[in-house]
C-alpha positions in Angstrom: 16.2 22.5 -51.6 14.0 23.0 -48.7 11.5 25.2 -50.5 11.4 22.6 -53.4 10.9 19.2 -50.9 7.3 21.5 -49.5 6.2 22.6 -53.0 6.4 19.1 -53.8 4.7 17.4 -50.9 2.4 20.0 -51.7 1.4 18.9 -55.1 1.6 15.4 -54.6 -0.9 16.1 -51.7 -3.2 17.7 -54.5 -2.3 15.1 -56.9 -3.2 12.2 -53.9 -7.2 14.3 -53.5 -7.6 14.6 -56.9 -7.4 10.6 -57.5 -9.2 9.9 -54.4 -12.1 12.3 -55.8 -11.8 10.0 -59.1 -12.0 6.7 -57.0 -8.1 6.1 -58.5 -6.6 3.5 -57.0 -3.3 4.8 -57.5 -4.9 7.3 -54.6 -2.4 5.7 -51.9 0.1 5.8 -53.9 0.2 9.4 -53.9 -0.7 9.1 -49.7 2.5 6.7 -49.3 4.3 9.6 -51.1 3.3 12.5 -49.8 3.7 10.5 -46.1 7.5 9.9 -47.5 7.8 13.4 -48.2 7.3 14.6 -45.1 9.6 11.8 -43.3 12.5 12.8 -45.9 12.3 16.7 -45.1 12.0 15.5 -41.1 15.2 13.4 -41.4 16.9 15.6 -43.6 16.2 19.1 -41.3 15.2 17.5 -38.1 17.8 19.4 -35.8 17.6 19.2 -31.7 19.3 18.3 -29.2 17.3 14.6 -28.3 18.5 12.4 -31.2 16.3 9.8 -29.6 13.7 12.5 -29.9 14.3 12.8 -33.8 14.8 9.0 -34.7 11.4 8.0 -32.7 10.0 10.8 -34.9 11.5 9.0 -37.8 10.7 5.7 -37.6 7.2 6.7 -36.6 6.9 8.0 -39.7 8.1 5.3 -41.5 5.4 2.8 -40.3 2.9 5.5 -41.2 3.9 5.3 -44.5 4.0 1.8 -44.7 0.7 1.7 -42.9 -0.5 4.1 -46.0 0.9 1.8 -48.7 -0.2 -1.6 -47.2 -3.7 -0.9 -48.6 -2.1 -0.9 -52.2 -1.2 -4.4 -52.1 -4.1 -6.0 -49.5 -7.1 -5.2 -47.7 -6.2 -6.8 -44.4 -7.1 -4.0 -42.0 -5.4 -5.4 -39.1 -1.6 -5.5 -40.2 -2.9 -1.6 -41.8 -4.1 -0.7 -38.5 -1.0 -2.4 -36.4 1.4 -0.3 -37.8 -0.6 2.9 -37.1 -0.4 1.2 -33.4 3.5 0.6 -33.8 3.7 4.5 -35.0 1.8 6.1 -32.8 3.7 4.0 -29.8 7.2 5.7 -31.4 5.7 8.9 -31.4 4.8 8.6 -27.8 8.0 7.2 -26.5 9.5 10.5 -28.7 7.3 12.6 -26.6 8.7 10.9 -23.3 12.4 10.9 -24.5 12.6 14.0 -22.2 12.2 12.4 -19.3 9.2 11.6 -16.9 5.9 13.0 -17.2 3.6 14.3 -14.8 0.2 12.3 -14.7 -2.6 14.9 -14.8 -5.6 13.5 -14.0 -8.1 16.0 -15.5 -5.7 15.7 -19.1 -6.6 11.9 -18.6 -10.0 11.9 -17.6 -11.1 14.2 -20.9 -8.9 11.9 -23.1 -10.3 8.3 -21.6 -14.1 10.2 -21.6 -13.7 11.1 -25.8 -12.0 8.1 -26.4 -14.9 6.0 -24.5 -17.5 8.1 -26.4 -16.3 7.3 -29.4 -15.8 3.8 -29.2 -18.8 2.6 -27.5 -20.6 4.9 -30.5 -18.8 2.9 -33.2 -18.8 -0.5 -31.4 -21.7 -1.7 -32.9 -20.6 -1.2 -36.3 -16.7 -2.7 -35.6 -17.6 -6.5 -35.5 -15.3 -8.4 -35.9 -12.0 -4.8 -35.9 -13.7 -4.3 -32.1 -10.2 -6.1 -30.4 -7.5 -4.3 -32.7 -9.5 -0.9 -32.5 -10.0 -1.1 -28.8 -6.0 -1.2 -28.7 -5.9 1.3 -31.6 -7.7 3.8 -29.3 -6.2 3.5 -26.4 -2.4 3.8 -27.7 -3.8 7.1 -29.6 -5.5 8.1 -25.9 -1.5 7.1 -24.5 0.4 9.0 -27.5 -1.7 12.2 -26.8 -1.5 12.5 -23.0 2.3 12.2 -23.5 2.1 15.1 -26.5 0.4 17.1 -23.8 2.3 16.5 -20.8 5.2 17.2 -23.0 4.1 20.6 -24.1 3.0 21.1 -20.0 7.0 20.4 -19.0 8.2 23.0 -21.6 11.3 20.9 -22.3 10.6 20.9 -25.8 11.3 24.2 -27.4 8.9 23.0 -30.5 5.9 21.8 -28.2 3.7 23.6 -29.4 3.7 21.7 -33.0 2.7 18.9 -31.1 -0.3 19.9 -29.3 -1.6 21.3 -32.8 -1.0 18.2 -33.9 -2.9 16.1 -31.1 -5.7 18.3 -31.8 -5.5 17.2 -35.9 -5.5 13.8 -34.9 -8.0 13.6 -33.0 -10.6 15.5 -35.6 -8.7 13.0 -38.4 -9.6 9.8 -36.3 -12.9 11.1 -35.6 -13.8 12.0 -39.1 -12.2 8.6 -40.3 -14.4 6.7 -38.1 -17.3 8.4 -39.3 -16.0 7.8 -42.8 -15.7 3.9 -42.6 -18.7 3.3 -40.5 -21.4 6.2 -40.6 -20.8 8.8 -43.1 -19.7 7.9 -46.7 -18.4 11.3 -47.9 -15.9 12.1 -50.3 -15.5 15.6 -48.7 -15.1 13.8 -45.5 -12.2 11.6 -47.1 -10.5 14.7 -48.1 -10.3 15.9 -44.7 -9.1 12.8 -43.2 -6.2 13.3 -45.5 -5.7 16.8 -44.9 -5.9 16.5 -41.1 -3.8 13.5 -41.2 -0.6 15.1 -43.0 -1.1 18.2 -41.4 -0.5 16.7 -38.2 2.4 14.8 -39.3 3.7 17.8 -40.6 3.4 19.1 -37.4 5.3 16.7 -35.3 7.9 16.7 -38.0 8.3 20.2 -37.2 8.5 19.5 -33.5 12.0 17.9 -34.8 13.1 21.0 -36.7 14.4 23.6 -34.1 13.5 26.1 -36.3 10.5 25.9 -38.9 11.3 28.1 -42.1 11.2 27.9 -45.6 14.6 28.5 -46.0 17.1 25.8 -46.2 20.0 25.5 -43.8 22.7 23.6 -43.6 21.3 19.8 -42.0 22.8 19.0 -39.1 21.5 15.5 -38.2 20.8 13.5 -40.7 24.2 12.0 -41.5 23.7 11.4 -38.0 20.1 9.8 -37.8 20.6 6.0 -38.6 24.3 6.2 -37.5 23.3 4.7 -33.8 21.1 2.3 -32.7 17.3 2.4 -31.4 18.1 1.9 -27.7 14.6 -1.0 -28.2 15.4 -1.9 -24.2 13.9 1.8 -24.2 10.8 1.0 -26.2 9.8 -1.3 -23.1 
């Protein structure tokens, strides 16, 4: 069953770029699906020891793929862009389910300088977005210095998954930026997709204690949803 859930997220990935090429709208349907996909193999295989570590993972996923559908039924980019906030947040509180991190300074002085690059680059062309993708930034700036300092502690047997995927996000955020307000590229829309699942993908495998083809007996998903987000936590 395993084998079958990554053949199909594979070719409803396909199926998602070949609409997108053909200006479909039925594109993010296909996104919001293959998103889902890789949220159901997560919840399904997900497997270590930090169940807050997997249901952080989860949920982040599932505003992502709401996030990915809200297009579908409005253009509002604010709600889109607040539950790419909400997700990203998750992700980062995943990331620091293991415990305090160390602050590294240099970590957060290249993240803060990229981030500012970026922003002040595409500030002219935000307008009225300038607010919400101020706090956008900054929350993917937070998520990735916790990925990092994560992977840095070596608590996380998987770590590695998530630096790749830090890395993907960052290329996917830059290219999406250039897509919406410089560049109007179909190629460069295919990346942004590409990227962007890929580094889902990748944190979804940062769940899975050991990433395989194979399918093995699933070991926390009756498990997932059967206690509570701790939200005092999330604070």
């Amino acid at each position: 069953m395993k084998k079958a859930l990554y053949i199909l997220t594979f070719c409803i990935a396909v199926l998602a770029l070949l609409l997108d090429i053909q200006n479909n709208h039925y594109y993010i349907i296909a996104v919001s699906l293959t998103t889902a996909c890789i949220l159901l193999i997560t919840a399904i295989y997900g497997d270590t020891e930090n169940q807050k570590y997997l249901r952080y993972i989860t949920f982040g996923f599932i505003c992502c793929f709401i996030a990915d559908l809200f297009p579908f039924f409005s253009h509002n980019f604010v709600w889109e862009m607040t539950f790419y906030i909400l997700a990203k947040a998750l992700f980062a509180e995943a990331f620091r389910s293991y415990g305090s991190l160390k602050l590294n300074y240099k970590i957060v002085g290249v993240l803060a300088l990229f981030g500012l690059s970026v922003f002040i680059y595409l500030s002219s062309a935000l307008g009225e977005f300038l607010v919400p993708a101020g706090l956008y930034l900054g929350m993917m700036l937070y998520m990735s210095w916790a990925g990092i300092a994560l992977h840095k502690t070596g608590k996380l047997k998987n770590s590695k998954w998530v630096l790749f995927a830090i890395i993907l996000w960052f290329v996917c955020e830059l290219l999406s930026a250039l897509d919406r307000y410089g560049l109007n590229s179909i190629l460069v829309g295919l990346f942004v997709h590409i990227s962007y699942w890929t580094a889902l993908a990748f944190i979804g495998f940062s769940a899975i204690s050991s990433f395989s083809f194979s399918s093995k007996k699933c070991t926390t998903y009756e498990n997932l949803f059967s206690q509570k987000v701790d939200l005092n936590s999330m604070n």
